[in-house]
KOLDREN-701694 format. One line per 8 residues: their letters; for each residue x, y, z of N, C-alpha, C. Coordinates in nm, 4 decimals. Each point is the difference from the previous one (the first is absolute). Layout:
residues N
A) X:Y:Z:X:Y:Z:X:Y:Z  ...
END
This chain:
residues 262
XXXXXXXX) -13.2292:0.5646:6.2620:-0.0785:-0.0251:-0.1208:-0.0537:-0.1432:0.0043  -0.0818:0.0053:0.0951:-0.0580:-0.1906:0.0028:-0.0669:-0.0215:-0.1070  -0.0885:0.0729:-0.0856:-0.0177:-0.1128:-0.1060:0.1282:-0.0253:-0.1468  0.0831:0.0649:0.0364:0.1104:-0.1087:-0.1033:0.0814:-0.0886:0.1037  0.0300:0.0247:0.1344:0.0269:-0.0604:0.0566:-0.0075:-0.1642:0.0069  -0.1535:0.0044:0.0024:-0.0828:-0.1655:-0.0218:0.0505:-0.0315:-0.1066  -0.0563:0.0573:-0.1522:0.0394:-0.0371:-0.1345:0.1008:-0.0621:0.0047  0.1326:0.0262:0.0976:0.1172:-0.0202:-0.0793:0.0386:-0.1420:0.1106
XXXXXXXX) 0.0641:-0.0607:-0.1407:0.0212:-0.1581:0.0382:0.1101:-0.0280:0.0697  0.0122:-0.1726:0.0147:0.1082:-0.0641:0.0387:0.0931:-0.0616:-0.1256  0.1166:0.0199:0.0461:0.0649:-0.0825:-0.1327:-0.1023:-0.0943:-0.0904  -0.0392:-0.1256:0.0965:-0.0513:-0.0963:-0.0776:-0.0916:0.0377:-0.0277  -0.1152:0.0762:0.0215:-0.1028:-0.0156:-0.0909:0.0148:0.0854:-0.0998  0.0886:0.0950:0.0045:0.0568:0.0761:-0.1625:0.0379:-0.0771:-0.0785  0.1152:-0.0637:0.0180:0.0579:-0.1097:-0.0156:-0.0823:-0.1110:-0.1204  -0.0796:-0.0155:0.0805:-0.1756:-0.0485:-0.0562:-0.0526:-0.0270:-0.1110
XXXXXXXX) -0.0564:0.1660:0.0173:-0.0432:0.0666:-0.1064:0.0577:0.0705:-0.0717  0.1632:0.0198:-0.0169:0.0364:0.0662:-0.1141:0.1560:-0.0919:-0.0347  0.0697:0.0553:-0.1006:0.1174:-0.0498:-0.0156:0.0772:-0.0015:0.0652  0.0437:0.0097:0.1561:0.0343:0.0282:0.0714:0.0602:0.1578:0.0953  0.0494:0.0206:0.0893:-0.0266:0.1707:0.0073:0.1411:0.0522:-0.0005  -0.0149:0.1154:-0.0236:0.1160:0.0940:-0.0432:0.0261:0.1127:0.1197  0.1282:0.0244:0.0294:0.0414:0.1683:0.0718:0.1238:0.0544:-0.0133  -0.0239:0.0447:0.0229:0.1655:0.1606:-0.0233:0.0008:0.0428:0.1169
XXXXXXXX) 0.1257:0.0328:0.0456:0.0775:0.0497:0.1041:0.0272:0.1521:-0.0441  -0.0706:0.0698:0.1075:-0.0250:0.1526:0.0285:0.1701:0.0315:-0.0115  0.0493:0.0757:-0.0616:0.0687:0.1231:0.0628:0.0279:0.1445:-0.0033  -0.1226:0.0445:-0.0722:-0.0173:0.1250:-0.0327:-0.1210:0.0332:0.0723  0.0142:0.0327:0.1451:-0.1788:0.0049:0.0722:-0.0649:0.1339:-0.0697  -0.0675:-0.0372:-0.0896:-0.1182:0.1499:-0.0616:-0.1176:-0.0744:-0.0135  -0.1216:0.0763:0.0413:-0.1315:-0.0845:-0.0321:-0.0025:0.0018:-0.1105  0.0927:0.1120:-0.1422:-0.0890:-0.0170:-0.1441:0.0703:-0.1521:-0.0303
XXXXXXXX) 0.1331:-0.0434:0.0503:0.0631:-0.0654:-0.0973:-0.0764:-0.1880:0.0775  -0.0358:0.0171:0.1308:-0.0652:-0.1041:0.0073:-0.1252:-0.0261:0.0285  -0.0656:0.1292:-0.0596:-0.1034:0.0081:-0.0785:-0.0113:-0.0885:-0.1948  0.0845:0.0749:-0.0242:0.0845:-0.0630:-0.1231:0.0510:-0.1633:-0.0208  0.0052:-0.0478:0.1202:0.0274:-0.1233:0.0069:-0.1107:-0.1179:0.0565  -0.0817:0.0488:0.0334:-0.1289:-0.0411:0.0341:-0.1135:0.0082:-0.1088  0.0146:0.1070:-0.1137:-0.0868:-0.0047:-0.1296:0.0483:-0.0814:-0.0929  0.1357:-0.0069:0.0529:0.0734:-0.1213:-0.1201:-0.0272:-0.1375:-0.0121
XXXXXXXX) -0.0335:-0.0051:0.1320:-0.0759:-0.1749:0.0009:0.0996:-0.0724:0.0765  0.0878:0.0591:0.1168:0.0659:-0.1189:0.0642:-0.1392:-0.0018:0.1353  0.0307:-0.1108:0.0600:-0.0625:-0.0597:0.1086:0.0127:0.0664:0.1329  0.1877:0.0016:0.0446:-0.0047:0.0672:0.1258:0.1575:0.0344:-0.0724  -0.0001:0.1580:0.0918:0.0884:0.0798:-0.0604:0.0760:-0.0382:0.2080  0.1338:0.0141:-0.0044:0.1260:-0.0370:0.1153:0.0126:0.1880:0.0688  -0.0415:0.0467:0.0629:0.0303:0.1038:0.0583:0.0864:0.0300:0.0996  0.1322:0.0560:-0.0321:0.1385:-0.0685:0.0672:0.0719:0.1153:0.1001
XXXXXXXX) -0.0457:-0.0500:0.1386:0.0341:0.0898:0.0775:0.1563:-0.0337:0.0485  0.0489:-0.1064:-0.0612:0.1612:-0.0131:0.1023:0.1020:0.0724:-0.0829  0.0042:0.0237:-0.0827:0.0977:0.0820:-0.0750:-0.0603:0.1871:-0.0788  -0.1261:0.0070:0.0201:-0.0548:0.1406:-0.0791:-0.0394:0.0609:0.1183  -0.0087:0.1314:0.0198:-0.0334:0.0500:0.0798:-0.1452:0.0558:-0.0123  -0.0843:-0.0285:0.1184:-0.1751:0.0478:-0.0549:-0.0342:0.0406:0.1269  -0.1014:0.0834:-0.0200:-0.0693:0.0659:0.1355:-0.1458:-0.0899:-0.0344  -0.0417:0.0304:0.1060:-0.1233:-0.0963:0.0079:-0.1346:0.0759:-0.0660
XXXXXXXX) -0.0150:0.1115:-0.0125:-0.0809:0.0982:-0.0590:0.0252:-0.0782:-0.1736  0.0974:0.0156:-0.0438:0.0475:-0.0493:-0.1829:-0.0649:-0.1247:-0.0013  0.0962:-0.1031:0.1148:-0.0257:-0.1671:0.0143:-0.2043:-0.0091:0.0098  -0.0958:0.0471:0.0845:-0.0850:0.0003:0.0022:-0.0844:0.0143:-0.1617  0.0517:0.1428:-0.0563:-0.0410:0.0360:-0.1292:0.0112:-0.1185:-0.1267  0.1280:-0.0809:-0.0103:0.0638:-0.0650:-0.0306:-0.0820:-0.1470:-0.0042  -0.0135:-0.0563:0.1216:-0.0867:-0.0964:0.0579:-0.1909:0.0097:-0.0789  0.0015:0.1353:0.0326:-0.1836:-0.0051:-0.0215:0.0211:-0.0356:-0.1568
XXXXXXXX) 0.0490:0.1208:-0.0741:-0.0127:-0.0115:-0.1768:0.0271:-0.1527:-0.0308  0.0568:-0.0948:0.0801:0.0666:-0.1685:-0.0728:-0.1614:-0.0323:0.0404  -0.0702:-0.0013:0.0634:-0.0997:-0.1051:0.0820:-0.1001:0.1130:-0.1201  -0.0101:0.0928:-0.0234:-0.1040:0.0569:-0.0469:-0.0050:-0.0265:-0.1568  0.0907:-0.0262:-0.0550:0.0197:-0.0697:-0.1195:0.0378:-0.1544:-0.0037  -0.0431:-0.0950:0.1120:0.0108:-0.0930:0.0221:0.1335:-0.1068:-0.0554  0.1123:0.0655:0.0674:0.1014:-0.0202:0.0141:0.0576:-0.0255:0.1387  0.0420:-0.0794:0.0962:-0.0161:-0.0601:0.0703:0.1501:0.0680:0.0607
XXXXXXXX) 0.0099:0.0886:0.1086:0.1144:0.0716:0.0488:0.0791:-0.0463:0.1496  0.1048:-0.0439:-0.0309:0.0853:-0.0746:0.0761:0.1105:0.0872:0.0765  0.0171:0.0116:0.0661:0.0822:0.0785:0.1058:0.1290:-0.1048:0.0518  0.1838:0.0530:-0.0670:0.0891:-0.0913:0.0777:0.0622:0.0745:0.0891  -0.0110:-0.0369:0.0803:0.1018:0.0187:0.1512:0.1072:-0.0987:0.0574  0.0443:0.0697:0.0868:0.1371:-0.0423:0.0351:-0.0211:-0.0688:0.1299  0.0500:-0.0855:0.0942:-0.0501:-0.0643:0.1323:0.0044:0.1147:0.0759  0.0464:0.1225:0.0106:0.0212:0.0894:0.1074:-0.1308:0.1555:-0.0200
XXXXXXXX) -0.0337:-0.0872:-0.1034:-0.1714:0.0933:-0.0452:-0.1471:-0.0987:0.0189  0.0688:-0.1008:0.0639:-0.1216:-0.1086:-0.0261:-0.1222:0.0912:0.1129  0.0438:0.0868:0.1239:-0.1023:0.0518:0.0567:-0.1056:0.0625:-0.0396  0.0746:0.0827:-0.1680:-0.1307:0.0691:-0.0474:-0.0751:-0.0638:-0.0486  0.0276:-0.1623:-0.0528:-0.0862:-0.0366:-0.1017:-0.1788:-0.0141:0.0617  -0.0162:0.0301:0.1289:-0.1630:0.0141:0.0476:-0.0119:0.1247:-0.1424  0.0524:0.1045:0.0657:-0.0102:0.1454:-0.0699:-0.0069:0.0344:-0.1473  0.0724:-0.1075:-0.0529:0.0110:0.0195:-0.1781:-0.1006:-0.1007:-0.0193
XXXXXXXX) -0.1229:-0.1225:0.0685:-0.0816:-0.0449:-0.0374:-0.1100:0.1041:-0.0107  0.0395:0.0600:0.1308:-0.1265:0.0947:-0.0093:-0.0358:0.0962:-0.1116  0.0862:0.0690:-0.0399:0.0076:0.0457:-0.0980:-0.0420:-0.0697:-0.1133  -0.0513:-0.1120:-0.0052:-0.0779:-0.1001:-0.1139:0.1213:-0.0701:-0.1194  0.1250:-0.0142:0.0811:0.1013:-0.1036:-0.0926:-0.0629:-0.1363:0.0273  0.0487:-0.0949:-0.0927:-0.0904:-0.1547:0.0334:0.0993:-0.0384:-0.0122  0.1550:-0.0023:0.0772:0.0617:-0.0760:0.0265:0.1219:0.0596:0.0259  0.0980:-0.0752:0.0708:0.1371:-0.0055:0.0337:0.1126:-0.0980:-0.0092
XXXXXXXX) 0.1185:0.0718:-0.0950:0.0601:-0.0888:-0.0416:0.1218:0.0473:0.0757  0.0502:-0.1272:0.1032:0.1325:0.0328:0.0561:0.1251:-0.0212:-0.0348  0.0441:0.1646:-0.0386:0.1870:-0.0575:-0.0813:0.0801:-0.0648:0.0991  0.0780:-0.0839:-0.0682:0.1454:-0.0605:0.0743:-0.0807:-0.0989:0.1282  -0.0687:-0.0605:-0.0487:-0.0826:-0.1433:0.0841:0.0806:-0.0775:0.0417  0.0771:-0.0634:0.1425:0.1128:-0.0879:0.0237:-0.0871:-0.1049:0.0956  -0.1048:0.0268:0.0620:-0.0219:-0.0856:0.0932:-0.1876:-0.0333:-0.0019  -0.0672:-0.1064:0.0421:-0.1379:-0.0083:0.0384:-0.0282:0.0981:0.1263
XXXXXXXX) 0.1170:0.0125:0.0470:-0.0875:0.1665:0.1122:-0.0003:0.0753:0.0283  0.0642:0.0640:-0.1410:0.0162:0.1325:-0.0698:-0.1626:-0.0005:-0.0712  0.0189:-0.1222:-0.0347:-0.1860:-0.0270:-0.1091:-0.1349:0.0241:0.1113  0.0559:-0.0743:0.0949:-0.1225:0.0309:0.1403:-0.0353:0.1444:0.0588  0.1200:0.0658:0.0255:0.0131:0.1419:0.0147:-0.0626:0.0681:-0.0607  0.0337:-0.0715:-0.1533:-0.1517:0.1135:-0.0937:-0.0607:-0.0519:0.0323  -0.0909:-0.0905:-0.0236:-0.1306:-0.0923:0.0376:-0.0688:0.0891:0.0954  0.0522:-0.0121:0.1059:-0.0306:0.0905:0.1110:-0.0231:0.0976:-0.0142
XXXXXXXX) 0.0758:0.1060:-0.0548:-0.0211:0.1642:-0.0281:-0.0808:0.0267:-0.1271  -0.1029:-0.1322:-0.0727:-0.0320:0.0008:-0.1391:-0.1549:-0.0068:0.0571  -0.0278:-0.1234:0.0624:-0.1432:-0.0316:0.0230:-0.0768:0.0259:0.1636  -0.0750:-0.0105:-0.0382:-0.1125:-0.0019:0.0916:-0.0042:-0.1108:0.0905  -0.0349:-0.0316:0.1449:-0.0098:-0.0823:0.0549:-0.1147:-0.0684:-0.0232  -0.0084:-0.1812:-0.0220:0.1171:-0.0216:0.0705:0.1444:-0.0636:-0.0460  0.0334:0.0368:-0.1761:0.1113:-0.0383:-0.0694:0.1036:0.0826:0.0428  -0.0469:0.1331:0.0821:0.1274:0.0893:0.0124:-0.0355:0.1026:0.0720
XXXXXXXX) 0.0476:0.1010:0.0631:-0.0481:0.1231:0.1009:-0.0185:0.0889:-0.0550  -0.0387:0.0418:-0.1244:-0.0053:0.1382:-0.0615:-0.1228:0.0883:0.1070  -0.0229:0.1163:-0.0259:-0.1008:0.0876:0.0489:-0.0930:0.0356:-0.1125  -0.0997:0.0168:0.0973:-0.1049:0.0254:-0.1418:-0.0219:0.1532:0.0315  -0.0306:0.0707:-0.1432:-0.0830:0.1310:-0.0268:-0.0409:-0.0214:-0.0836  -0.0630:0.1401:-0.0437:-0.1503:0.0143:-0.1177:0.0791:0.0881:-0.1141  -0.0955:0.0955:-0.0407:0.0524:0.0685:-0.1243:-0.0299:-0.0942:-0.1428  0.1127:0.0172:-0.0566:-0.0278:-0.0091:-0.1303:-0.0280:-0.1654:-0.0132
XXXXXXXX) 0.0754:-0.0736:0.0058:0.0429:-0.1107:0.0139:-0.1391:-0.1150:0.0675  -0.1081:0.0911:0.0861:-0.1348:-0.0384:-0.0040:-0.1126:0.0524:-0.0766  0.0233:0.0791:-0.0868:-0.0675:0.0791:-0.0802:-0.0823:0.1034:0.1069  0.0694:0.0664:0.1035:-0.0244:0.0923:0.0867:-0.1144:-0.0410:0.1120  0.0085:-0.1498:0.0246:-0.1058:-0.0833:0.1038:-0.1192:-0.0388:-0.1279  -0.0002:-0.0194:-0.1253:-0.1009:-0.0757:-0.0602:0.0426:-0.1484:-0.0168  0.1445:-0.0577:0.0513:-0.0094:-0.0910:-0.0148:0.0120:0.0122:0.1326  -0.0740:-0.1657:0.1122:0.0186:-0.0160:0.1415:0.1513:-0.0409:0.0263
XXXXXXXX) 0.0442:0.0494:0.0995:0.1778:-0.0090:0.0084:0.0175:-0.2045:0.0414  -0.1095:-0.0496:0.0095:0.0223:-0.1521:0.0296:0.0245:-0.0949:-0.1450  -0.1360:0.1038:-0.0552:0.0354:-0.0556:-0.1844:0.1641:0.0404:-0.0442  -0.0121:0.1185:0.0214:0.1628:0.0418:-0.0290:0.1016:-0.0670:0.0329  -0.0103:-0.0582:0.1289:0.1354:-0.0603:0.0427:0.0037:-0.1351:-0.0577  -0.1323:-0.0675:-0.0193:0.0057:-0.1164:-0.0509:0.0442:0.0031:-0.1686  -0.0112:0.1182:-0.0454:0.0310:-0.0423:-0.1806:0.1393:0.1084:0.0496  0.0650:0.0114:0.0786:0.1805:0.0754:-0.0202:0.0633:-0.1306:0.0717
XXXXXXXX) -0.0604:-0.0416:0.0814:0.0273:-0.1607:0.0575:0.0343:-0.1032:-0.1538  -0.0798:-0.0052:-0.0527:-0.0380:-0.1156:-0.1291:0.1038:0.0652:-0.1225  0.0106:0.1583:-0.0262:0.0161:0.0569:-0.1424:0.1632:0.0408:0.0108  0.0890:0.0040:0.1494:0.1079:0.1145:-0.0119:0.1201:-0.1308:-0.0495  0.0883:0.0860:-0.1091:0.0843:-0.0805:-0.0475:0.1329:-0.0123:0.1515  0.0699:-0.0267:0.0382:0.1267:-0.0591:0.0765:0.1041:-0.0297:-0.1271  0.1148:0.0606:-0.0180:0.0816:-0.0389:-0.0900:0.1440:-0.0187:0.0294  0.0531:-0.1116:0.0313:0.1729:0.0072:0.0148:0.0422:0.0445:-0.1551
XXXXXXXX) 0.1203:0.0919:0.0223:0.1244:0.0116:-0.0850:0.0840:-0.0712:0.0505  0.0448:-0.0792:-0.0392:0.1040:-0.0911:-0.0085:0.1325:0.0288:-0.0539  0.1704:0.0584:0.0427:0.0398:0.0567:-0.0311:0.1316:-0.0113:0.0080  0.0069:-0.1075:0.1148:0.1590:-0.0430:0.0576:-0.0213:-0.1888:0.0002  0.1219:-0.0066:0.0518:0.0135:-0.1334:0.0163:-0.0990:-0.0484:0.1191  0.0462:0.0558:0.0931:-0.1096:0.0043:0.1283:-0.1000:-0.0219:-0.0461  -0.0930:0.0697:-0.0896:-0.1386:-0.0258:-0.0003:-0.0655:-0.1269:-0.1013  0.1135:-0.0302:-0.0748:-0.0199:-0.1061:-0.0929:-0.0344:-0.1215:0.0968
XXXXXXXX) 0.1306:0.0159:0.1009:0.0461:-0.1332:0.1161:-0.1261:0.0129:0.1246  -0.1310:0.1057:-0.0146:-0.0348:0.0064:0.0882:-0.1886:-0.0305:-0.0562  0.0016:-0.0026:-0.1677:-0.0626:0.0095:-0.0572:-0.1384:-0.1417:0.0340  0.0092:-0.1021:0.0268:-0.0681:-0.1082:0.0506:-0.0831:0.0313:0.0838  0.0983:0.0908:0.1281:-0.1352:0.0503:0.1180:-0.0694:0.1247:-0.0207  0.0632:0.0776:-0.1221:-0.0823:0.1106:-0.0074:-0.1271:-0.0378:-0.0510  0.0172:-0.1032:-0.1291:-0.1124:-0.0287:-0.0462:-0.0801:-0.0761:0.0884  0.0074:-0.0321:0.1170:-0.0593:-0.0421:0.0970:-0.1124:0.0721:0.0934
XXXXXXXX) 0.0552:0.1120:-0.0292:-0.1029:0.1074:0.0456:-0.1474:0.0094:-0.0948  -0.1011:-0.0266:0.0198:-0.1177:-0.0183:-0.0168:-0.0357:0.1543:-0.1102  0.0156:0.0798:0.0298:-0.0372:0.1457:-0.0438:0.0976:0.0234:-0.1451  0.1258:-0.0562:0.0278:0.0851:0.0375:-0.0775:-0.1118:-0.0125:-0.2011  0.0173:0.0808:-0.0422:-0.1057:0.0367:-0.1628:0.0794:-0.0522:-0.0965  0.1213:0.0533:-0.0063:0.0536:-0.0659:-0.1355:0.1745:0.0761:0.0602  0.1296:-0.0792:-0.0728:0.1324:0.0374:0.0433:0.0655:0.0688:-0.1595  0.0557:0.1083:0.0472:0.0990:0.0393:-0.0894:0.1204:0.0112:0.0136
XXXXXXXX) 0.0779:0.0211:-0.1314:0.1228:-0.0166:0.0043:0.0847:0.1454:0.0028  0.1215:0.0172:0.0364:0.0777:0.0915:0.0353:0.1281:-0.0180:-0.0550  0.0220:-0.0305:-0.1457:0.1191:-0.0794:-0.0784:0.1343:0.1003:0.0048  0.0020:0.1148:0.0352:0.1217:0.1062:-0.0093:0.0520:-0.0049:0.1368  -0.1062:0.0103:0.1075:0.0348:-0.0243:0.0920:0.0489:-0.1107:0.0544  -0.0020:-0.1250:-0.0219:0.0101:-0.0706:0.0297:0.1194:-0.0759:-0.0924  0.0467:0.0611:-0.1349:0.1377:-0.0164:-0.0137:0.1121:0.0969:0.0773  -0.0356:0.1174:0.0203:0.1091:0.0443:0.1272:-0.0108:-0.0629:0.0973
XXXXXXXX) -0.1097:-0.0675:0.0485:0.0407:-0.0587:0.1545:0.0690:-0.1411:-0.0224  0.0176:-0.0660:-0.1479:0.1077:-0.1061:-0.0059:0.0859:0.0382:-0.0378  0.0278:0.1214:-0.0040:0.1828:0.0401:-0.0237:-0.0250:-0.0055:-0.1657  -0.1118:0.0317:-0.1048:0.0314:-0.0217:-0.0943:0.0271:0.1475:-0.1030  -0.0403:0.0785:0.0870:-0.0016:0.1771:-0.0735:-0.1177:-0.0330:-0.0754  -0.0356:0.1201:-0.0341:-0.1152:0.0327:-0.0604:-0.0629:-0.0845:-0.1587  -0.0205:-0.1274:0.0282:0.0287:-0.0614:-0.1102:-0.1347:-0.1356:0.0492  -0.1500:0.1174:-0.0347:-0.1103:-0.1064:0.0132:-0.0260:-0.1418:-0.0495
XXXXXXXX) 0.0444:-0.0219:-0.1226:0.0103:-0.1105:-0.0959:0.1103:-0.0613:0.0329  0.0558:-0.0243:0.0948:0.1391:-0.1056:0.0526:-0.0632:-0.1110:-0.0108  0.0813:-0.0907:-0.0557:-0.0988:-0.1103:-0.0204:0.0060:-0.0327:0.1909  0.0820:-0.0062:0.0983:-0.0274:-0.0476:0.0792:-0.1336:0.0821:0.0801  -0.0218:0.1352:-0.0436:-0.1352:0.0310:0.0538:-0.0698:-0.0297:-0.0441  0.0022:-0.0313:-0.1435:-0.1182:-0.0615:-0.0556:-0.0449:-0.1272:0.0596  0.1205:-0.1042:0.0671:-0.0465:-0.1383:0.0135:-0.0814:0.0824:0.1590  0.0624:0.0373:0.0808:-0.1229:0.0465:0.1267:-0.1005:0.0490:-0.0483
XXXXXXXX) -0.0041:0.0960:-0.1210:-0.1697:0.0491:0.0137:-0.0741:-0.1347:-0.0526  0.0810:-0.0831:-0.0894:-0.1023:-0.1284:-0.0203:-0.0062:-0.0918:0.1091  0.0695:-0.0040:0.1004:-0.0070:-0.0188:0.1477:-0.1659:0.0183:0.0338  0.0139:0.1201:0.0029:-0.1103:0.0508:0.0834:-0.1236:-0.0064:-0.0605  0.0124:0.0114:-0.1083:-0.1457:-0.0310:-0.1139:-0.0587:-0.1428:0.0251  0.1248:-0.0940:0.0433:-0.0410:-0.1587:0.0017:-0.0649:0.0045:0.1391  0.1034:0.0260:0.1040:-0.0963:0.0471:0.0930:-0.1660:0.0382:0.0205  -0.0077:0.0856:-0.0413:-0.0914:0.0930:-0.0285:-0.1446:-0.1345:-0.0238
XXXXXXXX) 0.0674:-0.0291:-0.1509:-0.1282:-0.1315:-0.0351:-0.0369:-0.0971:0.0864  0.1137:-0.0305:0.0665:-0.0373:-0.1275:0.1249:-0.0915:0.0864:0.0641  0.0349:0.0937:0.0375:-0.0487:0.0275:0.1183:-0.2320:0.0576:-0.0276  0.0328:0.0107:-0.1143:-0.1414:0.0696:-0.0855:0.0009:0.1235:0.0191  0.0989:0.0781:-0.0039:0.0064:0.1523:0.0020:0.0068:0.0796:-0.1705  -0.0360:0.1008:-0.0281:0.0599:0.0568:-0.1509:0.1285:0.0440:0.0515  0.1029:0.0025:-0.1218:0.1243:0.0291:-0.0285:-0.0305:0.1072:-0.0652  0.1036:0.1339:0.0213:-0.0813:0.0804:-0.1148:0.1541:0.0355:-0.0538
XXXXXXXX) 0.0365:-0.0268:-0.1220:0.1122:0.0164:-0.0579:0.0350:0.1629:-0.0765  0.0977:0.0325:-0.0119:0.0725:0.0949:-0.0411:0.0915:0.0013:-0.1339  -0.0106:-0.0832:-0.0788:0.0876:-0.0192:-0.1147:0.0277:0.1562:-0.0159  0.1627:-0.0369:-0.0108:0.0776:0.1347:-0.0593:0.0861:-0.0331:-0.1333  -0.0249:-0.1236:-0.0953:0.0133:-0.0469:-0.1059:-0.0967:-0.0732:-0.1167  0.0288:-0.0220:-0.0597:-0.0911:-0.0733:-0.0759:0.0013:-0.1557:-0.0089  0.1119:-0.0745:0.0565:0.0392:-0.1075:0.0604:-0.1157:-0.0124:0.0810  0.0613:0.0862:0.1288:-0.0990:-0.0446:0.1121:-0.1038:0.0251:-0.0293
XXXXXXXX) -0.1059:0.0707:-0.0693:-0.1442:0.0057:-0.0307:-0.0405:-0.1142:-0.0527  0.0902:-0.0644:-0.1013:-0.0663:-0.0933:-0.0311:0.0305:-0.1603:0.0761  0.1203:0.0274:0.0957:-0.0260:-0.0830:0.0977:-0.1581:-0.0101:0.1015  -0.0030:0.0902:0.0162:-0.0981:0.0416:0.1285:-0.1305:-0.0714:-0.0848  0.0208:0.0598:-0.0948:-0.1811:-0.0365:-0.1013:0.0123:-0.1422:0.0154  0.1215:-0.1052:-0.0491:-0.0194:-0.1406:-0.0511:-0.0200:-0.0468:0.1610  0.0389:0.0357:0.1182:-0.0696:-0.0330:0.1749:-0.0964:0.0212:0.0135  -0.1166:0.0854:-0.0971:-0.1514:0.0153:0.0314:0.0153:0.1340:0.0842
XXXXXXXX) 0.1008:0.0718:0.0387:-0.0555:0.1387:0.0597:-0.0382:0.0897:-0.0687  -0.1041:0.0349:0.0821:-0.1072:0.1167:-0.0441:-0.0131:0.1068:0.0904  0.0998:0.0438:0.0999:0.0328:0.1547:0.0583:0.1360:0.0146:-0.0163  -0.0587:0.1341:-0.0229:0.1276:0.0633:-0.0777:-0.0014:0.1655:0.0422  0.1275:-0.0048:0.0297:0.0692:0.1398:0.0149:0.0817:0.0607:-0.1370  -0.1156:0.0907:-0.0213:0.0555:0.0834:-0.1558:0.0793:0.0780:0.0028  0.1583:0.0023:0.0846:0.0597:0.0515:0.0334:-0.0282:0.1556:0.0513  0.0674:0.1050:0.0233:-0.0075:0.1127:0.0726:-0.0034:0.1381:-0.1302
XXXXXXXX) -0.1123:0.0679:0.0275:-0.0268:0.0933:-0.0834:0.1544:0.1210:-0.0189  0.0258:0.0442:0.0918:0.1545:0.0913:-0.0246:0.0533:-0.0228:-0.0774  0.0275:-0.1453:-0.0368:0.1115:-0.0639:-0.0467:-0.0685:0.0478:-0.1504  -0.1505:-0.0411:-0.0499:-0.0768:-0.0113:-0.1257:-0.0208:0.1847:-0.0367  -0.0124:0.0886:0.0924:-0.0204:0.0938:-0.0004:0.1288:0.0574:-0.1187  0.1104:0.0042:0.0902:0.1242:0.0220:-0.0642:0.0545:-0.0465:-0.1182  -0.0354:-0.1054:0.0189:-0.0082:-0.0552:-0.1651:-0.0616:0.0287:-0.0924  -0.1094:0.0084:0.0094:-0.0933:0.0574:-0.1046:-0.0051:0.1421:-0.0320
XXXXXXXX) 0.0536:0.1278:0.0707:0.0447:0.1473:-0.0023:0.1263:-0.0273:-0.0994  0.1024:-0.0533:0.0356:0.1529:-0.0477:-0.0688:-0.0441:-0.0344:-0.1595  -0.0598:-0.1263:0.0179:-0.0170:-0.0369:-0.1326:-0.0754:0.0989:-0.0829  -0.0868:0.0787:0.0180:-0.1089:0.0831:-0.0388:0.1192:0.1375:-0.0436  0.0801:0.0497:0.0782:0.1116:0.0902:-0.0185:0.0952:-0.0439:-0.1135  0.0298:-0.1513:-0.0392:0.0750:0.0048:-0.0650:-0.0780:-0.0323:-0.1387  -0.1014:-0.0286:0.0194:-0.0579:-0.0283:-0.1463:-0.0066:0.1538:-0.0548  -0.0363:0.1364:0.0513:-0.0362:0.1027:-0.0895:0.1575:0.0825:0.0030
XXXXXX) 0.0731:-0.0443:0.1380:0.1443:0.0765:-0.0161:0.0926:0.0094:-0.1007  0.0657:0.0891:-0.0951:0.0563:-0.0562:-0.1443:0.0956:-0.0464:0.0103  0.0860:-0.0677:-0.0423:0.0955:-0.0458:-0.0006:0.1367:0.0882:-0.0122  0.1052:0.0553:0.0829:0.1029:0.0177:0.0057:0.0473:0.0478:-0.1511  0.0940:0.0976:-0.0166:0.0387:0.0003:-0.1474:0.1381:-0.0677:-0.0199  0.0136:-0.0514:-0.0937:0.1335:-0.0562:-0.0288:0.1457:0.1329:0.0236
END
């Protein structure tokens, strides 16, 4: 779908021109529901291949409806899927976000399997993604060269401690955070808001600014939201639809359910 393809921006110039940008993390793959999430007005919806299971026929369907309602569709993978990511560009995702990020050449690896030479070895084809040869495949490579997001998840200690050279990588778009994960990998159990994870994800946010990268935060409180706001961030992860799904069925059940008899 090249002409939403072009349309759709880079962090910063959204960034820009609006209040800053918004996304939700896929875990219900249906085109109606992120269809549904793309009329709602977020920016780029997280399409999450390391934990949901998707065939590429759904993921494709999935992909077109975000870009066709100009919602900006992000594909996460795992380092041991980084081969497909030629394959899920093609399919017209505008970006890749890699879970559990520990090293700068884990970040290169995508780089490589993301772009076009000469930032990286991808292969080129046609189809959709050139608007079926109406755009020239040289124009093409030059605006998937310029437009494709690169995203570390950041998730362990490793990647915090490794975080300086990732952002070193030229391509790298903007870094996110991985706060659940990354309290099990300090021995803390499932307990995102530890204050000691909290002091690493503000680790990495400080990071982040030196380096001139976006931070894109995750508040899972109202603390941290309004931490994040008084630092000036403006990407934001609107947490994960499942989670909102379920909630909103529950609450909706108990408002008309009657109450128990004495």
């Amino acid at each position: 779908m090249v002409s939403n393809m072009i349309s759709l921006t880079l962090p910063d110039e959204r960034r820009q021109s609006r209040r800053g940008i918004f996304g939700i993390l896929n875990s219900v793959p249906h085109p109606t529901l992120v269809e549904m999430i793309a009329v709602a007005g977020y920016d780029f919806i997280l399409l999450d291949l390391e934990h949901v299971p998707n065939n590429e026929t759904l993921l494709s369907q999935c992909i077109q409806l975000a870009q066709l309602n100009g919602c900006i569709p992000l594909v996460r993978l795992t380092q041991a899927d980084i081969p497909r990511a030629g394959r899920i560009l093609d399919m017209g995702a505008h970006g890749i976000v890699l879970s559990r990020t520990e090293s700068a050449a884990e970040v290169i690896a995508l780089r490589e399997a993301m772009f076009f030479p000469p930032q990286g070895s991808r292969g080129i084809t046609g189809g959709s993604v050139t608007g079926f040869g109406t755009l020239p495949l040289a124009e093409y490579i030059r605006q998937a060269n310029e437009k494709l997001w690169l995203v570390p998840m950041i998730e362990s200690l490793q990647g915090i401690e490794a975080i300086d050279d990732i952002l070193r990588v030229d391509q790298v778009t903007m870094v996110m955070e991985g706060a659940l994960d990354l309290a099990l990998n300090m021995r803390l159990g499932p307990q995102p808001s530890h204050p000691n994870v909290e002091a690493q994800i503000r680790h990495l946010a400080e990071c982040c600014a030196r380096a001139g990268k976006p931070f894109c935060a995750n508040p899972r409180t109202p603390e941290q939201q309004q931490y994040w706001q008084r630092q000036g961030i403006d990407c934001w992860l609107c947490g994960e639809d499942r989670g909102f799904l379920f909630q909103a069925l529950k609450q909706r059940l108990s408002v008309l359910q009657p109450e128990p008899p004495l």
